[in-house]
C-alpha positions as CSV (number, residue, x, y, z in Angstrom):
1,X,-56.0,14.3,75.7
2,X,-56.5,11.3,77.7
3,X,-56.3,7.9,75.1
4,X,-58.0,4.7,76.6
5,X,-55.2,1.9,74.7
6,X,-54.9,-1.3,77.1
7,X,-57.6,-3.3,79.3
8,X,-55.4,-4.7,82.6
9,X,-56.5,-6.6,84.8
10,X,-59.4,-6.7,88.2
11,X,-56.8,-5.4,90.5
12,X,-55.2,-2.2,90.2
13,X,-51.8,-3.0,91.0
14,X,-48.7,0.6,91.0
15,X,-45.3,0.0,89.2
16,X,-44.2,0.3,92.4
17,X,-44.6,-3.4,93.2
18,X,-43.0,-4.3,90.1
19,X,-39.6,-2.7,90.9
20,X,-38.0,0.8,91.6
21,X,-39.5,3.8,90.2
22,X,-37.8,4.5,87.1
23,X,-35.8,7.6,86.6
24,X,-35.8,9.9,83.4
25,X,-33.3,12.9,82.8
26,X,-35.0,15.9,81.2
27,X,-33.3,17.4,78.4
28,X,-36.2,17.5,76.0
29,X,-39.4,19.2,75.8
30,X,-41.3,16.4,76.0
31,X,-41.0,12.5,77.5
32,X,-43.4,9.6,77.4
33,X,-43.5,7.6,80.2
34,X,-45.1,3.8,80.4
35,X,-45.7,4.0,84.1
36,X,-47.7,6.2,86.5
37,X,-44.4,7.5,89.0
38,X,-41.1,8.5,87.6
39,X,-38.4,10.2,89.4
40,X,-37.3,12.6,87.2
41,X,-34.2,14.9,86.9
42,X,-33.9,18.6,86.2
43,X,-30.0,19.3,84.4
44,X,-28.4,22.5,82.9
45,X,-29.9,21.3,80.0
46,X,-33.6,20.9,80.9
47,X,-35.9,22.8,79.4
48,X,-37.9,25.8,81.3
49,X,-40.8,23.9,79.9
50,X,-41.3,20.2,80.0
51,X,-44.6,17.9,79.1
52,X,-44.9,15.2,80.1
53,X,-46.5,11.8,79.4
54,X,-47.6,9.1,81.9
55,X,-49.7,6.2,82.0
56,X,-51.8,6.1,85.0
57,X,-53.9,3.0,86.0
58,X,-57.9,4.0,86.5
59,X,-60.8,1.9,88.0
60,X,-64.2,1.6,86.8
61,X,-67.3,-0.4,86.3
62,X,-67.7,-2.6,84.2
63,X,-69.7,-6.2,82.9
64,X,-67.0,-8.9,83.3
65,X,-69.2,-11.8,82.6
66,X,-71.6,-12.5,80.0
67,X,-74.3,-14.6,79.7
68,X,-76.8,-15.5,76.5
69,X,-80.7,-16.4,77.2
70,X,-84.1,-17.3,74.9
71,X,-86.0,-14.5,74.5
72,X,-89.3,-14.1,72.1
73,X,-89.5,-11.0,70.0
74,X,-88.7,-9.5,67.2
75,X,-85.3,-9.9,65.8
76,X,-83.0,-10.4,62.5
77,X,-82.4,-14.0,63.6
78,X,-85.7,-14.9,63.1
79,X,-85.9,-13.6,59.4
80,X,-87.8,-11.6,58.0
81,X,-91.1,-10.8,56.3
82,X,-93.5,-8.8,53.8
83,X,-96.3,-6.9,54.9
84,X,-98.8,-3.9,53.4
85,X,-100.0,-0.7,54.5
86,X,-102.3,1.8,51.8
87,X,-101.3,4.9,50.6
88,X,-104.2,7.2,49.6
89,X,-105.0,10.5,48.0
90,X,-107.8,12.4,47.2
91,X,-107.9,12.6,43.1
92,X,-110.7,15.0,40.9
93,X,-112.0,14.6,37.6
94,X,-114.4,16.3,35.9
95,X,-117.5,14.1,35.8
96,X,-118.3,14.7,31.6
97,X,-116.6,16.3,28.9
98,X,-117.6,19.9,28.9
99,X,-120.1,20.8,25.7
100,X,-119.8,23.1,22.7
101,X,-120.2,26.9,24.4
102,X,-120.7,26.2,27.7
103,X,-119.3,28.8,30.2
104,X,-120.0,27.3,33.9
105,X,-117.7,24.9,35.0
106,X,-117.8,21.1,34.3
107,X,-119.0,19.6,37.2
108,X,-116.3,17.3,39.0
109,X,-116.1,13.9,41.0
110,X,-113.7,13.3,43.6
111,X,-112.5,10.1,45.2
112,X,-109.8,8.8,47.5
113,X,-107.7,6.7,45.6
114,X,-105.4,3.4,47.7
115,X,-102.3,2.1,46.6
116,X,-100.5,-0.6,48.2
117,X,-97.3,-0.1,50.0
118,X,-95.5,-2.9,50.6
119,X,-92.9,-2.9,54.2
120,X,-90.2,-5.5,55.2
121,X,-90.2,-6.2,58.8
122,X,-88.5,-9.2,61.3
123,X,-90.4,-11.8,62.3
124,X,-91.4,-13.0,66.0
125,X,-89.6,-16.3,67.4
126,X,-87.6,-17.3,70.5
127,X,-83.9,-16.3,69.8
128,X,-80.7,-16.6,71.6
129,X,-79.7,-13.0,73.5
130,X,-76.8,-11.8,75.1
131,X,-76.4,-10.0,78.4
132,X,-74.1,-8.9,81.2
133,X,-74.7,-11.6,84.0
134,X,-72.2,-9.8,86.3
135,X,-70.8,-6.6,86.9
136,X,-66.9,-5.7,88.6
137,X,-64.2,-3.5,88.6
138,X,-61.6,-3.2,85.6
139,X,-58.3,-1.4,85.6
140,X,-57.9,0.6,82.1
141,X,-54.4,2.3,81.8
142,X,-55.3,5.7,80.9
143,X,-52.2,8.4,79.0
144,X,-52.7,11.3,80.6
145,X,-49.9,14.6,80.0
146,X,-49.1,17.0,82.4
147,X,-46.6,20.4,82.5
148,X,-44.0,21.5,83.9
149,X,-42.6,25.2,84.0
150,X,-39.4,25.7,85.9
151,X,-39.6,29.5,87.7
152,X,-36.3,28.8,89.4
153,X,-32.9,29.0,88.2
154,X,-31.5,25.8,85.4
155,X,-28.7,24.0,87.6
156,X,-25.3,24.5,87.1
157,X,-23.2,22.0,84.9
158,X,-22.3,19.6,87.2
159,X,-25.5,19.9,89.8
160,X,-28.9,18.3,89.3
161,X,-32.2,18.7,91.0
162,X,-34.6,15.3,91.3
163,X,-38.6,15.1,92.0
164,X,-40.7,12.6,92.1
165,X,-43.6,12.9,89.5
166,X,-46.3,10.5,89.8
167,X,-50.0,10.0,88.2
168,X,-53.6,9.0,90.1
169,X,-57.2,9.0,89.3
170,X,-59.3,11.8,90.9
171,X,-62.7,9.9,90.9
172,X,-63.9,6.2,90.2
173,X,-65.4,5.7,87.1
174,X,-64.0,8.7,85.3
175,X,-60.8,9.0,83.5
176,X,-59.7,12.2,85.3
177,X,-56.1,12.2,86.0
178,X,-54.2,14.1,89.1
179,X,-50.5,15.0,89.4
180,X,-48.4,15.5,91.8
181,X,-44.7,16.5,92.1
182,X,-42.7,16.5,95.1
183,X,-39.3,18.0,95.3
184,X,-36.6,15.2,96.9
185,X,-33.2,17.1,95.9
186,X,-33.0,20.3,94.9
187,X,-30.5,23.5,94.9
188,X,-32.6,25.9,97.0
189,X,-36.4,25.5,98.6
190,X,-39.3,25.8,96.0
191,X,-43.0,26.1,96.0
192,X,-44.7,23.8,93.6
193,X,-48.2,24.9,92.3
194,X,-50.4,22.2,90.5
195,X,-53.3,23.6,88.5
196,X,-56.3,22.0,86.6
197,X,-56.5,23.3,83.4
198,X,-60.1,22.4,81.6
199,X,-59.2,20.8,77.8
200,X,-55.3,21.6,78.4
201,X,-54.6,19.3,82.0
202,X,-52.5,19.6,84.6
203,X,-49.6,22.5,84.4
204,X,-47.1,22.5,87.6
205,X,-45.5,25.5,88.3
206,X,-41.9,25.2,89.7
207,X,-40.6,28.6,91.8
């Protein structure tokens, strides 16, 4: 699940221009990561399954300056007040007390009968609003998690294998993270397969 945790700044800037790419040896089955590229590195005692969390920088639209203006209307700044509407219903009664041995029915009288309801509502005056008076691009660093599955043979004890692992956002605006791993040392060729999972993310697939 993606977390929105920490507004950055106007200009999306990598970890890259900040120093080397940290690297991160994997001997559990899962590793948070507080930057979007990591060079990571596959031991004897990695496991065949690894998750993986980065945090990946992603753009979007957003107000950046606000602005207040008067404004007339309603509004809880301007108080408020009391005010009535009627509330009627259609009552019967018979229109004389029926006599000694009478058998038809007592004639009746109906009327509509008002009560008064009374309503709270806020009053009109020129109050103070606020507003967006200009719109930008923010940077939000987005926590995104992606898999890996080994298919390949666990290095011996004294070999490693190293890939670079690193985080981006598909589209502007939406907080859709892609992966990518690329193999920079390893023990024999591989074929690395990245797939989209809907509600689980990515899952790369080492053979």
């Amino acid at each position: 699940m993606k977390h929105l945790f920490m507004l950055a700044c106007f200009l999306l800037t990598s970890n890259l221009v900040h120093g080397e790419v940290p690297t991160v040896t994997l001997n559990d089955k899962k590793v948070r990561i507080n930057t979007d590229q990591v060079k990571i590195i596959r031991t004897s005692e990695t496991p065949d399954k690894v998750r993986i969390l980065l945090n990946v920088p992603a753009k979007s639209n957003a107000c950046v300056a606000y602005g207040t203006r008067v404004v007339y209307g309603q509004n809880y700044q301007c108080g408020t007040e009391t005010f009535y509407t009627q509330s009627c219903s259609r009552q019967c009664r018979p229109a004389r007390p029926p006599r000694p041995g009478e058998n038809v029915p007592v004639p009746t009288i109906c009327e509509n009968v008002c009560t008064p309801v009374a309503h709270t509502r806020y009053r009109f005056c020129h109050y103070n609003e606020s507003y967006c008076a200009s719109y930008g691009t923010v940077v939000n660093m987005i926590e995104d998690q992606v898999t890996i599955k080994f298919k390949t043979p666990s290095p011996a004890a004294n070999e490693t294998e190293e890939y670079l692992l690193s985080g981006s956002q598909n589209h502007y605006g939406l907080y859709n993270i892609g992966f990518r791993l690329e193999a920079v040392q390893t023990i024999q060729n591989v074929d690395i397969n990245v797939v989209d999972i809907l509600g689980i993310g990515d899952i790369i697939t080492v053979r």
